[in-house]
GUMARVEX-284289 format. One record per residue (C-alpha): x negated, y negated, z negated. Coordinates in Angstrom, 2 decimals, padded with zeros to 5 digits. Layout:
# residues N
<site <X; Y; Z>>
...
END
This chain:
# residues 340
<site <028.97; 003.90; -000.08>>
<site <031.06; 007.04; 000.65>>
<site <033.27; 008.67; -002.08>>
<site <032.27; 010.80; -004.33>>
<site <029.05; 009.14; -004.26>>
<site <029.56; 006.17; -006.23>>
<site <027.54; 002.54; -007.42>>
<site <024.58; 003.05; -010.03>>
<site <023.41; 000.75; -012.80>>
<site <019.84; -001.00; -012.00>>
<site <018.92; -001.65; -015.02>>
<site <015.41; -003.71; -016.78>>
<site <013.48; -001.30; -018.67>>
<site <010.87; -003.55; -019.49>>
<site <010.88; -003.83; -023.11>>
<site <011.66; -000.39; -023.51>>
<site <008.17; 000.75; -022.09>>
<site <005.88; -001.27; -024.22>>
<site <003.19; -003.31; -022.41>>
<site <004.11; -003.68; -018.83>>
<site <002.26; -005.93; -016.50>>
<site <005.41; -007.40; -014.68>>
<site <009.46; -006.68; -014.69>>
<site <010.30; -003.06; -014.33>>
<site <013.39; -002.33; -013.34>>
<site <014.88; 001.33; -012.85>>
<site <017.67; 001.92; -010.41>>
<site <019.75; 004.88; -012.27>>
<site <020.14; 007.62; -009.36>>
<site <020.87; 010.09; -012.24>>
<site <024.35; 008.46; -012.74>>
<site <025.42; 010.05; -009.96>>
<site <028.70; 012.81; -010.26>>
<site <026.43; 015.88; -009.17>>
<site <023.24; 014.18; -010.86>>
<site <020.68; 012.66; -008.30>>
<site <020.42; 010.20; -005.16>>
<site <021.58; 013.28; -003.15>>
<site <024.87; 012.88; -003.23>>
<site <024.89; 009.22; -001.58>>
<site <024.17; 011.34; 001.70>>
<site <025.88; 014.45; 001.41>>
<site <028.96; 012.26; 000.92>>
<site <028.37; 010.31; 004.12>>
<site <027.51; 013.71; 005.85>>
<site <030.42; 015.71; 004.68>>
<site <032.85; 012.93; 004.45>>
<site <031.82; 012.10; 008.34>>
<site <032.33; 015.73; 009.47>>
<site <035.93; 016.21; 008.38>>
<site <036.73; 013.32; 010.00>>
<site <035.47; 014.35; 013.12>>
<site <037.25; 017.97; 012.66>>
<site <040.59; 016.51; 012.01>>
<site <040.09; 014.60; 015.14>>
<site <039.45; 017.94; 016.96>>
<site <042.59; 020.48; 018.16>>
<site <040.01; 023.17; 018.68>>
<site <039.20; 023.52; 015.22>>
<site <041.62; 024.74; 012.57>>
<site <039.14; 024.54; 009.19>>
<site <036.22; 022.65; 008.20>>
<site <033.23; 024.93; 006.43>>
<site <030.02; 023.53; 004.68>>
<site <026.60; 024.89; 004.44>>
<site <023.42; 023.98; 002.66>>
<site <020.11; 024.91; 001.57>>
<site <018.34; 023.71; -001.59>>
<site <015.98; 024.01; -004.40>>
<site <018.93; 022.51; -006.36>>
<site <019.64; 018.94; -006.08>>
<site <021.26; 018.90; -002.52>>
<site <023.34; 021.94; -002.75>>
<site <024.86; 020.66; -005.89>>
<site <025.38; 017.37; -003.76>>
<site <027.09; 019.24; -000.75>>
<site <028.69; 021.42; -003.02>>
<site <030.55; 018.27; -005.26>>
<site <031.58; 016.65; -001.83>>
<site <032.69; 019.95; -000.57>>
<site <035.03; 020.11; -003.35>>
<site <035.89; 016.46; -003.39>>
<site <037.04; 017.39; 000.44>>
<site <038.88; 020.48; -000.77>>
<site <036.41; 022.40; 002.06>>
<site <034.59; 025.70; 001.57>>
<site <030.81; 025.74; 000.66>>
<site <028.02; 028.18; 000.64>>
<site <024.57; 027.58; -000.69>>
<site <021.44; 029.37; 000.31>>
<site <018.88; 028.83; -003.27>>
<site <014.84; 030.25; -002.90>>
<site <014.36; 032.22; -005.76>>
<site <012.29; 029.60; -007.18>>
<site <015.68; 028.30; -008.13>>
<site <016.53; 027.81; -011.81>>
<site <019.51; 029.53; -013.42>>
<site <021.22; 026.07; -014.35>>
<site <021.74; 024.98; -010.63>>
<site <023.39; 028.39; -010.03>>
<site <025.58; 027.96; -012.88>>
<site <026.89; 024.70; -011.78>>
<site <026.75; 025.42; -008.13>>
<site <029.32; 028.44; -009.36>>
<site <030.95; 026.11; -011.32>>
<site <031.95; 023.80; -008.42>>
<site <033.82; 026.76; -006.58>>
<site <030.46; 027.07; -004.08>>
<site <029.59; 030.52; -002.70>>
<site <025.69; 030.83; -004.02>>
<site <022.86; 033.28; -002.39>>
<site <019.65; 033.33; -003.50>>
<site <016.87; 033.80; -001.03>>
<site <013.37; 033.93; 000.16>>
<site <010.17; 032.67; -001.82>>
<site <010.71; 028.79; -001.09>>
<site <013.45; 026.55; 000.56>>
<site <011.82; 027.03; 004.17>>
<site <012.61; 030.48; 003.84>>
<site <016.36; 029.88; 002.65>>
<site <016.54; 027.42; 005.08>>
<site <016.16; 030.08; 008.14>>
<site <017.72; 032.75; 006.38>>
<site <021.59; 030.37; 006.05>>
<site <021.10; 029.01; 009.66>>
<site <019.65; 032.05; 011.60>>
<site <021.83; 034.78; 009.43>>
<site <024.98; 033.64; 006.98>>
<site <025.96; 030.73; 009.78>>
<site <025.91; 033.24; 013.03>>
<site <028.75; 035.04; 010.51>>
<site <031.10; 031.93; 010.79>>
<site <034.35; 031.73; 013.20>>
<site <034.32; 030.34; 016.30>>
<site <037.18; 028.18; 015.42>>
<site <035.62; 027.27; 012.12>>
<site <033.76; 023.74; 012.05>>
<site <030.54; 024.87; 010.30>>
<site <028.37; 021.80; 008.69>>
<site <025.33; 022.44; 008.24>>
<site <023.53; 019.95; 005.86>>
<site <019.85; 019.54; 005.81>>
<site <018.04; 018.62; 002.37>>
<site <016.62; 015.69; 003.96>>
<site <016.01; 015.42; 007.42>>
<site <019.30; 014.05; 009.19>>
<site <019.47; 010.38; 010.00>>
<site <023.03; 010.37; 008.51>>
<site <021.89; 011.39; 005.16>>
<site <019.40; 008.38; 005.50>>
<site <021.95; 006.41; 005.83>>
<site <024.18; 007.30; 003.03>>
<site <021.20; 007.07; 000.77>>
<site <020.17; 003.81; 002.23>>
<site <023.75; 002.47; 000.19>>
<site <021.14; 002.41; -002.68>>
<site <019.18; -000.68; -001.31>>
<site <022.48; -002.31; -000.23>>
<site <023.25; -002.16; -004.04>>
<site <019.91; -003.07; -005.38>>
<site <020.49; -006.41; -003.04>>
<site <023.50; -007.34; -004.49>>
<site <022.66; -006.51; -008.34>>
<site <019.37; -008.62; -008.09>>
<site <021.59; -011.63; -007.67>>
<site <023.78; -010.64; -010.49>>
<site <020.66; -010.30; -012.34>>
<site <019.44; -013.65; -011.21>>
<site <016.32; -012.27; -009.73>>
<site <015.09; -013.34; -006.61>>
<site <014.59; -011.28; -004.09>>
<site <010.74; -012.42; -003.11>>
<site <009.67; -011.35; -006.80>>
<site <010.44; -008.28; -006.02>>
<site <006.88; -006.58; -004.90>>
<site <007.60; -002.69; -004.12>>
<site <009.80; 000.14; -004.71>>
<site <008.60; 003.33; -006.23>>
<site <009.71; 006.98; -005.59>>
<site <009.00; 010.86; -005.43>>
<site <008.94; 012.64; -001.88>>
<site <009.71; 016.02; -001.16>>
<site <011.09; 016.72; 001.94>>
<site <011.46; 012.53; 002.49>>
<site <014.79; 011.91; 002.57>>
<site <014.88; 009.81; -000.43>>
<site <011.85; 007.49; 001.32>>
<site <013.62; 007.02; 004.64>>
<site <017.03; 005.76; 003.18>>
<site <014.65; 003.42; 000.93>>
<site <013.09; 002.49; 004.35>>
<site <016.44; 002.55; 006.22>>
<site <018.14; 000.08; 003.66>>
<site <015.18; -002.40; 002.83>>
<site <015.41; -003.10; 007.22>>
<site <018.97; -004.12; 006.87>>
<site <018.85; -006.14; 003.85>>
<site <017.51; -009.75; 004.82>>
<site <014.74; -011.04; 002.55>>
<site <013.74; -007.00; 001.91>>
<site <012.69; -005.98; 005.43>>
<site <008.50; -006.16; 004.01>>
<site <008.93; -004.64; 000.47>>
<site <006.29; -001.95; 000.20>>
<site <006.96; 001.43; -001.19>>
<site <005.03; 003.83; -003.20>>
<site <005.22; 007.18; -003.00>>
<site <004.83; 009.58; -005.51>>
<site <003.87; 014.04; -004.75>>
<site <002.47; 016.13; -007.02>>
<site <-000.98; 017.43; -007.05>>
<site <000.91; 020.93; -006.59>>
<site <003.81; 019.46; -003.74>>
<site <001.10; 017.24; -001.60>>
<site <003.14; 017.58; 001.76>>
<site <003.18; 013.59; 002.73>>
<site <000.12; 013.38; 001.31>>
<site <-001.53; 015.48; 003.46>>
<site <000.05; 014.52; 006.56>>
<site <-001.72; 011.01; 006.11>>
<site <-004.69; 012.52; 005.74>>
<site <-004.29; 014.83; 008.58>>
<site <-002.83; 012.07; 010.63>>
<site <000.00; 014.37; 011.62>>
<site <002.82; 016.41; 010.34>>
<site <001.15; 019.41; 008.20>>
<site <003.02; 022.21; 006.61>>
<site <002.55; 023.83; 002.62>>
<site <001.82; 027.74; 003.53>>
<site <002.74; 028.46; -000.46>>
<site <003.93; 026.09; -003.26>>
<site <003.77; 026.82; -007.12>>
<site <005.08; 023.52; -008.88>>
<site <007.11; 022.97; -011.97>>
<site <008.73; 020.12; -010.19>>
<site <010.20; 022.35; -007.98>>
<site <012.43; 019.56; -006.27>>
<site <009.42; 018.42; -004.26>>
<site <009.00; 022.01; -002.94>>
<site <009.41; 021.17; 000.84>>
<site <006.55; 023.04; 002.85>>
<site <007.11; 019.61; 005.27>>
<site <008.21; 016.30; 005.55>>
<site <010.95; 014.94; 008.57>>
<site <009.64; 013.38; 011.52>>
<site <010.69; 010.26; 010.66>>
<site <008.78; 009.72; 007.23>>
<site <005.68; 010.23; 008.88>>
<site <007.04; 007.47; 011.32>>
<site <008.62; 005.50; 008.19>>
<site <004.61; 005.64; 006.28>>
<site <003.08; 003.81; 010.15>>
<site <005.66; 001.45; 010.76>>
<site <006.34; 000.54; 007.12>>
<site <004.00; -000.86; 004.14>>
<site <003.60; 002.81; 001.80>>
<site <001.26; 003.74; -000.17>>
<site <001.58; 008.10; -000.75>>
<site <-000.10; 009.07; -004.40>>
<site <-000.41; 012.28; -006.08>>
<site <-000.04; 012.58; -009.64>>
<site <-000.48; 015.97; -012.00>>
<site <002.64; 018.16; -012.36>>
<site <001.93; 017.99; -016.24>>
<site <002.01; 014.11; -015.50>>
<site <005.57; 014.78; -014.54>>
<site <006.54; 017.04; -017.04>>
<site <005.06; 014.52; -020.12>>
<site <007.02; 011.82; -018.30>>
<site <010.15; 013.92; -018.06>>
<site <010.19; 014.10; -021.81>>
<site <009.24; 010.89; -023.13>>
<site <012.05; 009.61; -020.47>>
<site <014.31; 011.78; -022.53>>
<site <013.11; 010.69; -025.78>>
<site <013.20; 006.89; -024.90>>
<site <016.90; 006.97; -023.16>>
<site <017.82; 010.02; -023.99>>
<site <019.22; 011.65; -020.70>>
<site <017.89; 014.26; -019.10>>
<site <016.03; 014.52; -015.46>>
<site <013.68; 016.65; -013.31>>
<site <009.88; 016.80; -013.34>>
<site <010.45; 015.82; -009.60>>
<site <012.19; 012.66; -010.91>>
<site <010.03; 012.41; -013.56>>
<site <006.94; 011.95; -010.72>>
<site <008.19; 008.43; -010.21>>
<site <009.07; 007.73; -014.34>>
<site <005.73; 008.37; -014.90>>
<site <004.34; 005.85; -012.87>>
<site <006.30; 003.17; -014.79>>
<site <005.39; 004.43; -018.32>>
<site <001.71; 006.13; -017.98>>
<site <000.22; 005.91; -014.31>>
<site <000.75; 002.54; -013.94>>
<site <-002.68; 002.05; -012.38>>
<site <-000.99; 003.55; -009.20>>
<site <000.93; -000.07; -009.08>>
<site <-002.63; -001.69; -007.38>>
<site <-000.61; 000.02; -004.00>>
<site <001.52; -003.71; -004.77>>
<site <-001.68; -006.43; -005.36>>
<site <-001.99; -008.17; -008.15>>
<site <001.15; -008.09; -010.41>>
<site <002.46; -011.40; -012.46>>
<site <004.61; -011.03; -015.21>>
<site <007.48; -012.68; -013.48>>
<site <006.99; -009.93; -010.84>>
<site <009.79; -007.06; -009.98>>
<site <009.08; -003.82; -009.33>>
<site <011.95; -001.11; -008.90>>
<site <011.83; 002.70; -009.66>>
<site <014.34; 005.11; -008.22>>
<site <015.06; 007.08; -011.01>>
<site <016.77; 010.19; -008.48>>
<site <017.93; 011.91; -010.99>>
<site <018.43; 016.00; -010.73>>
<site <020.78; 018.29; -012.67>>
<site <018.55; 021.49; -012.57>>
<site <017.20; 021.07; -016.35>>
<site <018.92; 023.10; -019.27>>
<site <018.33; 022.17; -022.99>>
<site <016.63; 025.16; -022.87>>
<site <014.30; 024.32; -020.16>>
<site <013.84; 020.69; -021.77>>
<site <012.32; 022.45; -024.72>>
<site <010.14; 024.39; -022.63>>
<site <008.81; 021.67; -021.04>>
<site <008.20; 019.96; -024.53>>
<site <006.09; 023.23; -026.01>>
<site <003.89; 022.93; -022.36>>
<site <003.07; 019.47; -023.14>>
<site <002.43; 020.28; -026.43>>
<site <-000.03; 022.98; -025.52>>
<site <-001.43; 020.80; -023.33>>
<site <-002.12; 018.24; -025.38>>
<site <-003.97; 020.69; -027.62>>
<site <-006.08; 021.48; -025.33>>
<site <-007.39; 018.36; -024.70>>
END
C-alpha cells in the first residue's frame, strides 16, 4: 500500500442483511481519502512517477493528468496534492456537479469534455497534453488500464489475506469475490492480488455491469474485445465504451462469472445501503451491494453456498453523490416502485 491510499475495514455484514445463505463480508473501499478503490492505484502510479522524475536531471517539474467520469480523477487529483504536483482533469459532460466541486476543491485544474469518457480521454492526451513543456514530466493516468494501477489496487487482496486471519476465518471458506466492472481495473487488481496470495490463487470472482454499461459482458459473448458506441446509465462510473486487454485475458485464465443487473437494481441498492449503514456510495458501487442484499441469486456463479461459507464484496466506494442527488435517487425508486 502506497500513501495516501491507506488500509480499509473488511467488515461481516451478515446480520445486518437479514437472511443470508452464508457469511457476507464487505471489504469497505469507500473508506478511502478521495472515496473509492481508485486511489490504491493512483497512489502507486503517481507516487512511482515522482520518483522516477527526481531521479531524472532532464526534468525540472513533475505534472499529472487524468481522465474520468469521477472516481479516478478525484483519486489522481488527492495524490497529486498529497505529492504537492500539478493536476488537470479532463470530465465527459456526463459528469456530475459534485465531482467538479471536489475536484476544484483539491487545487485540480477541471475541463469538461465530450459526450462520454472515451471522448475526454482523446481530447486530454491528443490536445491539453501536446500543450505541456518539454522539460515537464507529464503523467498521464489511465482510469483503468495500466498494469501499475493493477497493482496498487491489488494491495486490497493483500489486506483481505491478512484480516481473514484476524477474523479467524479460513481462507478455503472463502468461495468468491464480488465486484462492479467498468473499464476493469477494479477486476484485474482483484485478479492480480488473489495470484500472489497463497491459499487464494482459485477464488472465483463475480462480476457485476449494468443492463445499461454491458461492456465485459458483451465481450464474452462476442468472444473478443467489443466497444459501447453510446452509453446512457445512472451509474455513470461503469461508463467505459471498453474494457483493458487484460480483463478479457483475466475472465479466460481466471474462474469469473460477468452478470448484468438493472440500473434501478443499483440505484434501490444504493439507498437501502445508505439507510442500513448510513454512508453514502455510487449506483456503480451499488451494482455489487445489490448482489449481497437483493440479487443474491447471482451467487449460484459460487456452487452451492453453506452457512459457514465466505463470500466478500468490494464495496468501491465513489464520492460523486450529493445529498441532493441521494434524494433523487430515492423519489426514482419511489416512482418505480409505483409503477409496479
Amino acid at each position: 500500500m502506497v500513501a495516501p491510499s491507506t488500509k480499509t475495514d473488511l467488515i461481516d455484514v451478515t446480520d445486518n442483511l437479514g437472511p443470508v445463505p452464508c457469511r457476507f463480508l464487505y471489504k469497505k473501499e469507500n473508506q478511502q481519502p478521495s472515496g473509492s478503490f481508485k486511489l490504491r492505484g493512483m497512489s502507486h502510479k503517481i507516487f512511482n512517477s515522482v520518483r522516477d522524475a527526481s531521479e531524472s536531471d532532464a526534468l525540472s517539474s513533475v505534472h499529472v493528468y487524468c481522465s474520468s467520469g469521477g472516481n479516478a480523477g478525484l483519486a489522481a487529483a488527492y495524490a497529486s496534492k498529497f505529492y504537492a504536483k500539478p493536476c488537470t482533469v479532463v470530465l465527459p459532460k456526463t459528469a456530475k456537479q459534485a465531482a467538479i466541486d471536489k475536484l476544484e476543491d483539491l487545487g485540480a485544474e477541471v475541463i469538461v469534455y465530450g459526450a462520454h469518457w472515451g471522448e475526454a480521454d482523446n481530447y486530454l492526451r491528443e490536445v491539453i497534453m501536446a500543450k505541456a513543456q518539454p522539460s515537464v514530466k507529464t503523467v498521464y493516468c489511465h482510469p483503468f488500464d495500466d498494469e501499475i494501477l493493477w497493482e496498487g489496487h491489488a494491495a486490497m487482496v493483500d489486506e483481505i489475506a491478512y484480516q481473514l486471519k484476524d477474523m479467524s476465518i479460513s481462507i478455503e471458506d472463502v468461495k468468491g469475490i464480488v465486484c462492479s466492472c467498468g473499464g476493469g481495473g477494479l477486476y484485474n487488481g482483484i485478479v492480480t492480488g488473489l495470484k500472489r496470495n497463497i491459499g487464494l490463487e482459485k477464488v472465483p470472482v463475480l462480476v457485476i455491469e449494468t443492463v445499461q454499461t454491458p461492456t465485459f459482458k458483451n465481450s464474452v459473448i462476442a468472444g473478443k474485445r467489443s466497444t459501447l458506441t453510446s452509453i446512457n446509465t445512472l451509474s455513470t462510473s461503469l461508463a467505459s465504451p471498453y474494457v483493458a486487454q487484460r480483463t478479457f485475458d483475466n475472465y479466460h485464465n481466471h474462474a469469473t462469472t460477468v452478470e448484468l443487473i438493472d440500473d434501478l437494481e443499483a440505484v434501490d441498492a444504493t439507498v437501502a445501503f445508505n439507510d442500513v449503514f448510513g454512508e453514502v456510495i455510487e449506483p456503480a458501487c451499488g451494482a455489487t451491494v445489490a448482489v449481497s442484499m437483493k440479487r443474491q441469486d447471482l451467487l449460484q456463479a459460487f456452487g452451492p453456498l453453506q452457512p459457514k461459507d465466505v463470500v466478500i464484496f468490494i464495496v468501491c466506494g465513489g464520492s460523486t453523490v450529493s445529498p441532493e442527488t441521494m434524494d433523487s435517487y430515492r423519489q426514482l425508486i419511489k416512482r418505480a416502485k409505483s409503477l409496479c
